[in-house]
N, C-alpha and C positions, 0 to 999 in steps of 0.2 A: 632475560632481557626482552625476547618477545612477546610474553607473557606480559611483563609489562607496560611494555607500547598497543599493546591491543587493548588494554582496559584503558590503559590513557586516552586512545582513540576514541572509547566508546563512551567511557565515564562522561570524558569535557563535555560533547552538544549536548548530554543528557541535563547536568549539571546548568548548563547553560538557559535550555529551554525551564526545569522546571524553575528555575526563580520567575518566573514568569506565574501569576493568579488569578488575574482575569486576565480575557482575549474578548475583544472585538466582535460582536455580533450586528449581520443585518437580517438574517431570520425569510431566509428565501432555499430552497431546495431548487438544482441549476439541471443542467444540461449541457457540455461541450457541443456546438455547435459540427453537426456534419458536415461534408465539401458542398451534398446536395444543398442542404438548409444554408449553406453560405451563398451558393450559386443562385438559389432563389427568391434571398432576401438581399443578393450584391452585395453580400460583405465579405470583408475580410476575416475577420473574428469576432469573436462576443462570444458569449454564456446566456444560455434560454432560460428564461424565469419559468418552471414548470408547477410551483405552487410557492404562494407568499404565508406567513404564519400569520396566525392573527395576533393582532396589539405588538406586532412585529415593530423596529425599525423601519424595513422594510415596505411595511404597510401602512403605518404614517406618514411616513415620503412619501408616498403614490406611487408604488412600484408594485407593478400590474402583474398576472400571469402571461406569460407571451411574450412579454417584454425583452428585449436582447440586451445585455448589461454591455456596453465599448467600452468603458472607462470611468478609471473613480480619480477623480483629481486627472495629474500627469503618467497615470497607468496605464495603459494599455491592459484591458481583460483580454486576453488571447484562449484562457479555457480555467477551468473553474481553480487550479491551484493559483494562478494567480488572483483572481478575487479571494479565496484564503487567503494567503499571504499578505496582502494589502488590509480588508478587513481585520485579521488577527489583531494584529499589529497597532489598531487606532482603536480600542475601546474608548468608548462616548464622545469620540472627534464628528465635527461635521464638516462630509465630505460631496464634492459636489462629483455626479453619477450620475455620466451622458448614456443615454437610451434610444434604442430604436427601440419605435411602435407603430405599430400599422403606417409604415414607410415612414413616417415622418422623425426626425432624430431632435433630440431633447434634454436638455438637463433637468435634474430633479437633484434639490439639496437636501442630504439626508445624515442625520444623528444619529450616526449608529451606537449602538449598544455594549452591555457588555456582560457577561457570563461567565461561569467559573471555570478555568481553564479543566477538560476533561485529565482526570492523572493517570497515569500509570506508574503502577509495581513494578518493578525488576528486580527480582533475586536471583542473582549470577552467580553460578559456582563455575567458576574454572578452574580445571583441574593443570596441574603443573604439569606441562608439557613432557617432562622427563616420564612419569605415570602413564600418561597418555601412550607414550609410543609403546614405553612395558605394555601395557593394554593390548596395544593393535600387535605386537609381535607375539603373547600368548595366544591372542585371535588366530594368528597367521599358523602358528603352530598346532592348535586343534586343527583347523579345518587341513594341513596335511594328513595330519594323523588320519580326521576322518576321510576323505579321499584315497587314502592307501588303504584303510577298513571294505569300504564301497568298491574297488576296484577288485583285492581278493576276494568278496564277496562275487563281485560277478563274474571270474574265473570260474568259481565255484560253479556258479548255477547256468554258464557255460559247457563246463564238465556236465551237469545233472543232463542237459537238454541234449548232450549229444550222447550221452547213454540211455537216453531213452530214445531216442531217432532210431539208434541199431536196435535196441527190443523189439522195438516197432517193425522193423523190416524181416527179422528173423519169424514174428508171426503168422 
């Protein structure tokens, strides 16, 4: 039964996300904004444009390096998972994308793009839980066995070390 609630778990958002083929591109590499970099540019949040692609989305809009992304439509960019999020999501929608730039704040209407959603492989073996615990309880039983080996063993070399102490004293 648990066994199968964890694969449910995990199957469904998989299952979900890949029907999904293309996602949304605007072709900008970000930055989360620091408390400094908020403090010194009086904002609250944004996302720093640190390099635009070329023949980008992007870079037809007029979306500069430097640039601080506030908002795409009624989004608030607060740090770069939410511009993902918002991007993914509107392959080749045009979305309007207020900006600060050298203090002055600005819309810019931008076309974003679209790309083919990166995939991922999962090949999941899960092993039947009942196996499993077999597993950790053979585990649990060598590593006694070997502890009780280790332990006589250093009896042993306990004995050697104190018969040689007395050799030593006798010479």
């Amino acid at each position: 039964m648990l066994k199968t609630l964890f694969v449910i778990m995990l199957a469904v958002p998989l299952l979900l996300w890949a029907d999904e083929t293309t996602v949304g591109y605007l072709g900008v590499h970000l930055d989360n904004l620091s408390d400094a970099m908020k403090k010194a540019l009086d904002l609250d949040y944004g996302v720093l444009v640190e390099k635009v692609v070329e023949e980008s989305p992007a870079e037809k809009g007029g979306i500069e390096v430097g640039d601080v992304i506030l908002k795409i439509d009624d989004n608030d960019i607060k740090d770069y998972g939410d511009l993902k999020a918002v991007v993914r999501e509107r392959p080749n929608e045009r979305v309007a994308m207020r900006i600060r730039r050298s203090g002055k704040t600005m819309t810019k209407n931008i076309e974003l793009g679209e790309k083919e959603r990166t995939k991922i492989e999962l090949d999941l073996d899960i092993p039947d839980l009942e196996e499993l615990e077999n597993v950790l309880v053979i585990k649990k039983g060598e590593l006694e066995e070997e502890l009780k080996n280790l332990k006589e063993e250093l009896e042993g070399l306990k004995l050697e070390l104190k018969a040689l102490k007395e050799d030593l004293k006798k010479k």
